[in-house]
C-alpha positions in Angstrom: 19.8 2.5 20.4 23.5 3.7 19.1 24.2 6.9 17.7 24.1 5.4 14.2 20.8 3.8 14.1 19.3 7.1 15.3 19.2 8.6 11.7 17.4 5.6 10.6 14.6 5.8 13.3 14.4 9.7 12.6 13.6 9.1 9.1 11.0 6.7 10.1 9.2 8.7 12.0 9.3 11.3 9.5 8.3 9.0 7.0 5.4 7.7 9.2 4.4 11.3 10.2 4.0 12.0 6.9 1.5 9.7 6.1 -0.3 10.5 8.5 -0.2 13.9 8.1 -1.6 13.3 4.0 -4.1 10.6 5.6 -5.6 13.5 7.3 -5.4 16.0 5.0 -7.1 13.5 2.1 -9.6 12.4 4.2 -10.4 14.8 6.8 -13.8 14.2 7.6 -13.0 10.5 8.2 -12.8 8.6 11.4 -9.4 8.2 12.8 -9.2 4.7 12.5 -9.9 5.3 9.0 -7.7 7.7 8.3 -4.8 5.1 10.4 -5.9 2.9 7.3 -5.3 5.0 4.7 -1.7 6.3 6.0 -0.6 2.1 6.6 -1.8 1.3 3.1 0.3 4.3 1.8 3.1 3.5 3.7 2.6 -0.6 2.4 2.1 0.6 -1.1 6.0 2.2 -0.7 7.7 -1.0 0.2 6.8 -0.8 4.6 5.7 -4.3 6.0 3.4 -4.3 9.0 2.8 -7.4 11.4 0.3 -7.4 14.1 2.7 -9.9 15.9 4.7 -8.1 19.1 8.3 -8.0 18.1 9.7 -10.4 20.8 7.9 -13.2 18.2 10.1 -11.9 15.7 12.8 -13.0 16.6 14.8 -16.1 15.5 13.7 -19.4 16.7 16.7 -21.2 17.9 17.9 -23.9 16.2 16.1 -27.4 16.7 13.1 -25.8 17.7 10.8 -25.9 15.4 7.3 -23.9 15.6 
């Protein structure tokens, strides 16, 4: 990582920490995996995307290939 995309992954982990940090505080006597879902659907409902693919599928396909 460069010195300029270090901002951006502080403020994502900010961002992240802090919905967990209301997950748990809204639904403290809930399971953890349970309060994981609450904070991923906050973080969806403000504009996040989550993919359960690993990121090395992400990645561009060359061209020609097709999947």
């Amino acid at each position: 990582m460069n010195g300029a995309e270090q901002p951006i992954a502080d403020a994502c982990v900010a961002v992240i920490a802090a919905a967990i940090e209301d997950a748990v505080a809204d639904y403290p006597n809930a399971t953890p995996a349970t309060q994981a879902r609450h904070a991923v659907r906050a973080l969806a409902a403000e504009g996040w995307h989550f993919t359960a693919e690993p990121p090395a599928a992400l990645v561009a396909v060359p061209e020609g290939i097709t999947t």
